[in-house]
C-alpha positions, 0 to 999 in steps of 0.5 A, a space after each residue: 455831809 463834808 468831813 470838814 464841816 461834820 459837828 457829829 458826835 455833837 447834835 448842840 452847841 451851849 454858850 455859857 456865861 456869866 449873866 448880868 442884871 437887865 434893871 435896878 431890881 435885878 441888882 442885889 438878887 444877882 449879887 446874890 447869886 454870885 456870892 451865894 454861901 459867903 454871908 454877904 449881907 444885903 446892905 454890903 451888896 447894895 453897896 457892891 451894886 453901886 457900879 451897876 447902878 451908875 449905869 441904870 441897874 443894867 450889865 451890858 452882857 447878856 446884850 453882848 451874849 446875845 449879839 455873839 449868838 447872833 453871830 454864831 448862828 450866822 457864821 454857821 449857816 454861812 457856812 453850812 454847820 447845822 447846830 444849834 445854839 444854846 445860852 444858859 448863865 451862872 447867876 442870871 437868866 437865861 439859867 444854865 439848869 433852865 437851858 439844858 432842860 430845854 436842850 434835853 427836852 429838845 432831844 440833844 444828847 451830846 453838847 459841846 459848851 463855849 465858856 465866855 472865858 478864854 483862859 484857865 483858872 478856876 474861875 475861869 474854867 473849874 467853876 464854870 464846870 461845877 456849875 455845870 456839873 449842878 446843874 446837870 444833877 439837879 436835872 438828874 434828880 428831876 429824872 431827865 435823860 442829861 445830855 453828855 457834855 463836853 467843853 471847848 478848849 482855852 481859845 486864848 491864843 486861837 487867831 480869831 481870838 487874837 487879831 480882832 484884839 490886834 486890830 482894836 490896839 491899832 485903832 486905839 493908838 491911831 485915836 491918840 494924838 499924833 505927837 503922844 502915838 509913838 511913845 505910847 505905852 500899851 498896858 494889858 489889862 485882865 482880871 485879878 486873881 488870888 495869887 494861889 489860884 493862879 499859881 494852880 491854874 492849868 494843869 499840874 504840870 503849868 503850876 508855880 508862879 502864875 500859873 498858867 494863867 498868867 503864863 497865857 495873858 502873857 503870851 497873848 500880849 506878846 503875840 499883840 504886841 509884836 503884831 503892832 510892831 510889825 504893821 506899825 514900825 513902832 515897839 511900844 513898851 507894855 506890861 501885863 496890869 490887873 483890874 477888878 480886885 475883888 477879894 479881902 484885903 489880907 489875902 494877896 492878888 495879883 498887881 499891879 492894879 491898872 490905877 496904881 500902873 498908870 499914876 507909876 508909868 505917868 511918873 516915869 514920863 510916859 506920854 500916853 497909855 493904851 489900856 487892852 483888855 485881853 482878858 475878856 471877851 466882850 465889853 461888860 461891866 468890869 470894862 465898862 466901869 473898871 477901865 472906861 469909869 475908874 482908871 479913865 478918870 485916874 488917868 484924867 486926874 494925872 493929865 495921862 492921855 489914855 485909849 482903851 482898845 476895843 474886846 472880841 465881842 460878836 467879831 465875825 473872826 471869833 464867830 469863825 475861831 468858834 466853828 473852827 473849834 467845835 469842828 476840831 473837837 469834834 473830828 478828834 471824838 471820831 478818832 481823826 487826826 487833828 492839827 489844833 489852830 494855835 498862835 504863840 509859844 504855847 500852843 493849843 490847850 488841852 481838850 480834857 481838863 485833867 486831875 488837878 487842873 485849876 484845883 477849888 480850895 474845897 473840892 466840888 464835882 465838875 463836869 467836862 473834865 477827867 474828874 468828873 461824874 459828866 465827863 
Protein backbone atom coordinates (compact mmCIF):
# COMPACT_ATOMS: atom_id res chain seq x y z
CA UNK A 1 0.00 0.00 0.00
CA UNK A 2 1.25 3.76 -0.85
CA UNK A 3 2.54 5.52 2.29
CA UNK A 4 0.44 8.35 1.65
CA UNK A 5 -2.71 6.47 2.11
CA UNK A 6 -1.60 3.74 4.94
CA UNK A 7 -3.98 4.25 8.00
CA UNK A 8 -1.83 1.60 10.03
CA UNK A 9 -1.20 1.11 13.07
CA UNK A 10 -5.12 2.07 12.78
CA UNK A 11 -7.45 -1.03 11.57
CA UNK A 12 -11.03 1.41 12.38
CA UNK A 13 -12.27 4.55 12.49
CA UNK A 14 -15.34 5.65 15.21
CA UNK A 15 -17.71 8.59 14.64
CA UNK A 16 -18.49 9.73 18.00
CA UNK A 17 -21.39 11.66 18.89
CA UNK A 18 -23.91 13.08 20.62
CA UNK A 19 -27.27 11.24 19.57
CA UNK A 20 -30.66 12.49 19.60
CA UNK A 21 -34.15 10.96 19.90
CA UNK A 22 -35.78 9.44 16.58
CA UNK A 23 -39.63 10.15 18.06
CA UNK A 24 -42.01 11.54 20.77
CA UNK A 25 -41.22 8.73 23.30
CA UNK A 26 -37.44 8.94 23.08
CA UNK A 27 -37.75 12.56 24.25
CA UNK A 28 -37.62 12.56 28.03
CA UNK A 29 -35.43 8.95 28.09
CA UNK A 30 -32.82 10.69 26.12
CA UNK A 31 -32.89 13.76 28.43
CA UNK A 32 -32.32 11.19 30.95
CA UNK A 33 -29.37 10.30 29.82
CA UNK A 34 -27.94 13.65 29.16
CA UNK A 35 -28.66 14.72 32.81
CA UNK A 36 -27.97 11.45 34.43
CA UNK A 37 -26.94 12.28 38.24
CA UNK A 38 -28.27 15.87 38.41
CA UNK A 39 -31.78 14.88 39.93
CA UNK A 40 -33.57 16.58 37.19
CA UNK A 41 -37.09 15.59 37.53
CA UNK A 42 -39.37 13.97 34.82
CA UNK A 43 -41.62 16.91 34.58
CA UNK A 44 -38.68 19.61 34.29
CA UNK A 45 -37.37 17.39 31.44
CA UNK A 46 -40.64 17.32 29.82
CA UNK A 47 -40.74 20.87 29.93
CA UNK A 48 -36.81 20.89 28.33
CA UNK A 49 -38.17 18.42 25.56
CA UNK A 50 -40.76 21.13 24.33
CA UNK A 51 -38.17 21.96 21.64
CA UNK A 52 -37.88 18.56 20.36
CA UNK A 53 -41.56 18.15 20.51
CA UNK A 54 -42.04 21.35 18.37
CA UNK A 55 -40.45 19.14 15.83
CA UNK A 56 -42.45 15.96 16.29
CA UNK A 57 -40.06 14.43 19.14
CA UNK A 58 -37.14 13.74 16.30
CA UNK A 59 -33.15 15.61 16.47
CA UNK A 60 -32.05 15.87 13.13
CA UNK A 61 -28.77 14.46 14.11
CA UNK A 62 -28.36 11.14 14.00
CA UNK A 63 -29.73 11.68 10.19
CA UNK A 64 -27.20 13.99 9.69
CA UNK A 65 -24.47 11.47 11.48
CA UNK A 66 -25.72 9.14 9.08
CA UNK A 67 -25.23 11.08 6.15
CA UNK A 68 -21.43 12.16 6.92
CA UNK A 69 -20.76 8.21 7.57
CA UNK A 70 -22.03 7.91 4.28
CA UNK A 71 -19.64 10.50 2.99
CA UNK A 72 -16.84 9.21 4.71
CA UNK A 73 -17.20 5.88 3.27
CA UNK A 74 -17.46 7.21 0.04
CA UNK A 75 -14.55 9.48 0.29
CA UNK A 76 -12.35 6.81 1.46
CA UNK A 77 -13.05 4.14 -1.24
CA UNK A 78 -12.65 7.13 -3.63
CA UNK A 79 -9.74 7.08 -2.84
CA UNK A 80 -8.42 3.90 -1.75
CA UNK A 81 -8.35 4.16 2.37
CA UNK A 82 -9.49 0.42 3.43
CA UNK A 83 -11.03 1.50 6.96
CA UNK A 84 -13.82 0.82 8.37
CA UNK A 85 -16.45 3.22 9.96
CA UNK A 86 -17.94 2.88 13.06
CA UNK A 87 -20.79 5.39 15.02
CA UNK A 88 -21.52 4.96 18.43
CA UNK A 89 -23.34 8.08 20.72
CA UNK A 90 -23.20 9.30 24.23
CA UNK A 91 -26.99 9.60 25.03
CA UNK A 92 -28.91 7.52 22.33
CA UNK A 93 -28.48 4.63 19.82
CA UNK A 94 -26.34 3.48 18.41
CA UNK A 95 -24.67 3.43 22.24
CA UNK A 96 -20.97 3.98 22.39
CA UNK A 97 -20.47 0.67 24.84
CA UNK A 98 -22.88 -1.13 22.22
CA UNK A 99 -20.41 -0.05 18.89
CA UNK A 100 -17.02 -0.83 20.51
CA UNK A 101 -18.34 -4.11 21.33
CA UNK A 102 -19.33 -4.57 18.08
CA UNK A 103 -15.80 -2.95 16.98
CA UNK A 104 -14.11 -5.81 19.31
CA UNK A 105 -15.74 -8.61 18.32
CA UNK A 106 -14.93 -7.57 14.73
CA UNK A 107 -11.35 -7.86 15.77
CA UNK A 108 -10.37 -4.16 15.54
CA UNK A 109 -7.60 -3.41 17.82
CA UNK A 110 -6.22 -0.06 17.30
CA UNK A 111 -9.20 2.73 16.61
CA UNK A 112 -9.02 6.23 16.02
CA UNK A 113 -12.27 8.40 17.11
CA UNK A 114 -13.73 11.66 15.24
CA UNK A 115 -15.80 13.58 17.94
CA UNK A 116 -18.57 15.72 16.09
CA UNK A 117 -17.01 18.69 18.01
CA UNK A 118 -14.30 20.61 16.68
CA UNK A 119 -13.31 22.41 19.40
CA UNK A 120 -11.75 22.21 23.06
CA UNK A 121 -13.65 22.29 26.36
CA UNK A 122 -14.85 20.06 28.35
CA UNK A 123 -17.80 19.31 26.88
CA UNK A 124 -16.50 19.20 23.99
CA UNK A 125 -13.28 17.21 23.98
CA UNK A 126 -13.03 15.85 28.13
CA UNK A 127 -16.33 14.63 28.29
CA UNK A 128 -16.56 12.89 25.26
CA UNK A 129 -13.22 10.76 26.45
CA UNK A 130 -14.85 9.84 29.66
CA UNK A 131 -17.52 8.45 28.12
CA UNK A 132 -15.06 6.62 26.24
CA UNK A 133 -13.41 5.83 28.95
CA UNK A 134 -16.71 4.15 30.68
CA UNK A 135 -17.34 2.52 28.14
CA UNK A 136 -14.19 0.89 27.61
CA UNK A 137 -14.24 -0.36 31.54
CA UNK A 138 -17.69 -1.53 31.43
CA UNK A 139 -16.58 -3.65 28.48
CA UNK A 140 -13.56 -4.54 30.48
CA UNK A 141 -15.53 -5.85 33.33
CA UNK A 142 -17.52 -7.69 30.70
CA UNK A 143 -14.12 -9.53 29.91
CA UNK A 144 -13.51 -8.02 26.32
CA UNK A 145 -10.24 -7.80 24.77
CA UNK A 146 -10.76 -3.52 24.25
CA UNK A 147 -9.27 -1.93 21.52
CA UNK A 148 -6.70 0.90 22.06
CA UNK A 149 -8.01 4.01 21.25
CA UNK A 150 -6.90 7.17 19.94
CA UNK A 151 -8.73 10.77 19.23
CA UNK A 152 -8.52 13.03 16.21
CA UNK A 153 -7.13 16.45 16.82
CA UNK A 154 -9.34 19.65 17.10
CA UNK A 155 -10.14 19.91 13.24
CA UNK A 156 -11.36 23.76 14.00
CA UNK A 157 -9.10 25.38 11.79
CA UNK A 158 -8.60 22.42 9.28
CA UNK A 159 -9.59 24.02 5.44
CA UNK A 160 -12.14 21.36 5.04
CA UNK A 161 -13.58 22.54 8.20
CA UNK A 162 -13.22 26.12 7.41
CA UNK A 163 -14.19 26.74 3.64
CA UNK A 164 -17.32 24.81 3.55
CA UNK A 165 -18.55 27.50 6.42
CA UNK A 166 -16.84 30.01 4.09
CA UNK A 167 -18.96 29.30 1.13
CA UNK A 168 -22.40 29.09 3.34
CA UNK A 169 -21.84 33.00 4.64
CA UNK A 170 -21.52 34.00 0.96
CA UNK A 171 -24.52 31.92 -0.12
CA UNK A 172 -26.37 33.65 3.05
CA UNK A 173 -25.30 37.38 2.05
CA UNK A 174 -26.01 36.79 -1.53
CA UNK A 175 -29.92 35.58 -0.36
CA UNK A 176 -30.34 39.18 1.42
CA UNK A 177 -31.69 41.49 -0.11
CA UNK A 178 -29.59 43.61 -2.34
CA UNK A 179 -29.94 47.16 -0.76
CA UNK A 180 -29.30 45.44 3.09
CA UNK A 181 -26.28 42.86 1.53
CA UNK A 182 -23.45 45.43 2.14
CA UNK A 183 -24.20 46.48 5.31
CA UNK A 184 -24.77 43.21 6.42
CA UNK A 185 -23.36 42.39 10.04
CA UNK A 186 -22.06 38.73 10.25
CA UNK A 187 -22.63 37.17 13.85
CA UNK A 188 -20.94 34.03 14.73
CA UNK A 189 -22.69 32.15 16.72
CA UNK A 190 -21.44 28.78 18.98
CA UNK A 191 -22.35 27.02 22.16
CA UNK A 192 -22.32 28.89 25.35
CA UNK A 193 -20.08 27.59 28.14
CA UNK A 194 -19.54 28.37 31.64
CA UNK A 195 -17.12 31.13 31.97
CA UNK A 196 -14.87 28.57 34.10
CA UNK A 197 -14.96 25.95 31.54
CA UNK A 198 -13.86 27.80 28.88
CA UNK A 199 -11.47 29.65 30.66
CA UNK A 200 -9.69 26.10 31.38
CA UNK A 201 -10.31 24.87 28.03
CA UNK A 202 -7.00 23.54 26.12
CA UNK A 203 -4.07 22.76 27.55
CA UNK A 204 -2.93 24.66 30.78
CA UNK A 205 -0.76 26.61 29.08
CA UNK A 206 -4.02 28.32 26.69
CA UNK A 207 -5.72 28.73 29.97
CA UNK A 208 -7.30 32.70 31.21
CA UNK A 209 -9.98 34.57 29.64
CA UNK A 210 -11.81 32.20 27.38
CA UNK A 211 -9.66 29.94 27.32
CA UNK A 212 -8.72 28.14 24.26
CA UNK A 213 -12.21 27.95 23.40
CA UNK A 214 -12.90 31.10 22.56
CA UNK A 215 -9.45 31.81 21.41
CA UNK A 216 -10.24 29.08 18.33
CA UNK A 217 -13.91 30.43 17.36
CA UNK A 218 -12.12 33.45 17.26
CA UNK A 219 -9.68 32.55 14.98
CA UNK A 220 -12.33 30.60 12.85
CA UNK A 221 -14.25 33.67 12.32
CA UNK A 222 -11.71 35.69 11.37
CA UNK A 223 -10.01 33.40 8.85
CA UNK A 224 -14.13 33.55 7.35
CA UNK A 225 -14.46 36.74 7.73
CA UNK A 226 -11.46 37.63 5.81
CA UNK A 227 -12.29 35.24 3.49
CA UNK A 228 -15.69 37.06 2.57
CA UNK A 229 -13.75 40.20 2.11
CA UNK A 230 -11.35 38.92 0.07
CA UNK A 231 -14.02 37.22 -2.85
CA UNK A 232 -16.55 39.76 -2.10
CA UNK A 233 -14.75 43.28 -1.57
CA UNK A 234 -16.94 43.86 1.40
CA UNK A 235 -15.67 43.97 5.24
CA UNK A 236 -18.51 43.16 7.11
CA UNK A 237 -18.51 44.18 10.56
CA UNK A 238 -19.01 40.80 13.00
CA UNK A 239 -18.69 39.56 16.24
CA UNK A 240 -18.35 35.98 18.30
CA UNK A 241 -22.33 35.76 19.76
CA UNK A 242 -23.32 32.42 22.01
CA UNK A 243 -26.58 30.24 21.96
CA UNK A 244 -28.15 27.63 23.49
CA UNK A 245 -27.43 28.63 27.37
CA UNK A 246 -28.49 25.97 29.37
CA UNK A 247 -27.18 26.31 32.98
CA UNK A 248 -28.41 27.93 36.42
CA UNK A 249 -29.09 31.13 36.23
CA UNK A 250 -26.35 32.41 39.22
CA UNK A 251 -23.62 30.81 37.57
CA UNK A 252 -21.91 33.22 34.71
CA UNK A 253 -21.83 32.00 30.92
CA UNK A 254 -20.45 33.42 28.12
CA UNK A 255 -22.52 36.46 26.38
CA UNK A 256 -23.73 37.77 24.74
CA UNK A 257 -26.37 35.52 23.68
CA UNK A 258 -27.65 35.84 19.85
CA UNK A 259 -31.26 37.45 20.88
CA UNK A 260 -30.25 39.88 23.24
CA UNK A 261 -27.08 40.82 19.89
CA UNK A 262 -29.38 40.96 17.62
CA UNK A 263 -32.08 43.51 19.29
CA UNK A 264 -28.55 45.61 20.34
CA UNK A 265 -26.84 45.34 16.59
CA UNK A 266 -30.80 46.46 15.50
CA UNK A 267 -30.42 49.45 17.77
CA UNK A 268 -27.22 50.29 16.44
CA UNK A 269 -28.84 50.71 12.96
CA UNK A 270 -27.49 47.49 11.38
CA UNK A 271 -29.64 46.82 8.09
CA UNK A 272 -29.47 43.08 8.16
CA UNK A 273 -27.58 39.97 10.06
CA UNK A 274 -25.86 36.82 8.99
CA UNK A 275 -26.38 34.31 11.93
CA UNK A 276 -23.04 31.63 11.27
CA UNK A 277 -22.74 28.70 13.39
CA UNK A 278 -19.24 28.05 13.42
CA UNK A 279 -19.51 26.00 16.51
CA UNK A 280 -21.15 23.08 15.03
CA UNK A 281 -20.64 20.65 12.74
CA UNK A 282 -24.08 19.94 11.32
CA UNK A 283 -27.50 21.50 11.48
CA UNK A 284 -29.11 19.84 14.67
CA UNK A 285 -31.71 20.73 17.10
CA UNK A 286 -29.54 23.59 18.92
CA UNK A 287 -29.44 25.22 15.17
CA UNK A 288 -32.50 24.12 13.93
CA UNK A 289 -34.43 25.61 17.24
CA UNK A 290 -32.03 28.27 18.72
CA UNK A 291 -31.25 29.92 15.47
CA UNK A 292 -33.92 28.95 12.81
CA UNK A 293 -36.78 28.89 15.74
CA UNK A 294 -36.07 31.45 18.67
CA UNK A 295 -33.54 34.14 17.27
CA UNK A 296 -35.55 33.92 13.83
CA UNK A 297 -38.49 35.22 15.14
CA UNK A 298 -36.57 37.71 17.50
CA UNK A 299 -35.13 39.29 14.45
CA UNK A 300 -38.92 39.25 12.88
CA UNK A 301 -40.34 40.89 15.92
CA UNK A 302 -37.74 43.79 15.37
CA UNK A 303 -37.95 43.99 11.41
CA UNK A 304 -34.04 42.81 11.15
CA UNK A 305 -33.53 41.08 8.10
CA UNK A 306 -31.52 37.76 9.00
CA UNK A 307 -29.99 34.55 7.12
CA UNK A 308 -28.32 31.68 8.89
CA UNK A 309 -25.41 30.42 6.74
CA UNK A 310 -25.29 26.75 6.19
CA UNK A 311 -22.85 24.14 8.89
CA UNK A 312 -20.19 21.50 7.40
CA UNK A 313 -22.66 18.68 7.69
CA UNK A 314 -21.55 15.58 5.18
CA UNK A 315 -19.54 18.19 2.92
CA UNK A 316 -17.09 16.21 0.52
CA UNK A 317 -14.40 18.93 1.68
CA UNK A 318 -14.99 17.65 5.58
CA UNK A 319 -15.05 14.08 4.24
CA UNK A 320 -11.56 14.68 2.60
CA UNK A 321 -10.18 17.03 5.94
CA UNK A 322 -11.36 13.66 7.86
CA UNK A 323 -9.05 11.17 5.64
CA UNK A 324 -6.37 13.76 5.76
CA UNK A 325 -6.45 13.68 9.39
CA UNK A 326 -6.61 10.01 10.20
CA UNK A 327 -3.57 9.66 7.71
CA UNK A 328 -1.84 12.30 9.33
CA UNK A 329 -2.23 10.73 12.93
CA UNK A 330 -1.38 7.83 11.59
CA UNK A 331 2.00 8.26 9.55
CA UNK A 332 2.97 10.27 13.09
CA UNK A 333 2.34 6.86 15.23
CA UNK A 334 4.87 5.21 12.92
CA UNK A 335 7.51 8.00 13.51
CA UNK A 336 7.08 9.78 10.25
CA UNK A 337 7.66 13.15 9.95
CA UNK A 338 4.22 15.00 9.43
CA UNK A 339 3.50 18.84 8.26
CA UNK A 340 -0.08 18.87 10.19
CA UNK A 341 -2.91 21.15 7.83
CA UNK A 342 -3.67 23.91 9.54
CA UNK A 343 -5.63 27.41 8.71
CA UNK A 344 -4.78 30.58 10.96
CA UNK A 345 -3.05 31.94 13.71
CA UNK A 346 -2.83 29.04 15.84
CA UNK A 347 -1.99 26.41 14.18
CA UNK A 348 -2.84 22.75 14.39
CA UNK A 349 -3.88 21.29 17.83
CA UNK A 350 -2.42 18.92 19.60
CA UNK A 351 -2.75 15.13 19.01
CA UNK A 352 -2.59 14.03 22.98
CA UNK A 353 -4.82 15.83 25.36
CA UNK A 354 -2.30 16.77 27.79
CA UNK A 355 -2.40 16.78 31.94
CA UNK A 356 -4.57 19.47 32.63
CA UNK A 357 -6.18 19.78 29.26
CA UNK A 358 -9.90 21.04 29.67
CA UNK A 359 -9.88 19.78 33.38
CA UNK A 360 -13.87 18.22 34.98
CA UNK A 361 -14.88 19.99 37.98
CA UNK A 362 -14.64 16.39 39.54
CA UNK A 363 -12.08 14.49 37.99
CA UNK A 364 -13.22 11.40 36.20
CA UNK A 365 -10.90 8.80 34.19
CA UNK A 366 -10.50 9.77 30.50
CA UNK A 367 -9.40 7.84 27.58
CA UNK A 368 -7.26 9.11 24.55
CA UNK A 369 -5.33 11.47 26.37
CA UNK A 370 -1.90 11.67 28.54
CA UNK A 371 -4.06 11.01 31.84
CA UNK A 372 -5.58 8.28 31.06
CA UNK A 373 -5.96 4.47 32.00
CA UNK A 374 -6.69 4.16 27.49
CA UNK A 375 -4.30 6.22 26.54
Amino acid sequence: MPDALDATPYDALLLLSFGGPEGPDDVVPFLENVTRGRGIPKERLKEVGQHYFLFGGVSPINDQNRALLQALREDFAAHGLDLPVYWGNRNWAPYLTDTLREMAADGRRRVLVLATSAYASYSGCRQYRENLADALATLQAEGVDVPAVDKLRHYFNHPGFVEPMTDGVLRALADLPEDVRAGAHIAFTTHSIPTAAADTSGPVESHGDGGAYVAQHLDVARLIADAVRERTGVDHPWQLVYQSRSGAPHIPWLEPDICDHLEERHAAGVPAVVMAPIGFVSDHMEVLYDLDTEATAKAGELGLPVRRSATVGADPRFAAAVRELILERAAVERGREVTPCALGALGPSHDVCPVGCCPARTPRPAAAGADGPYA
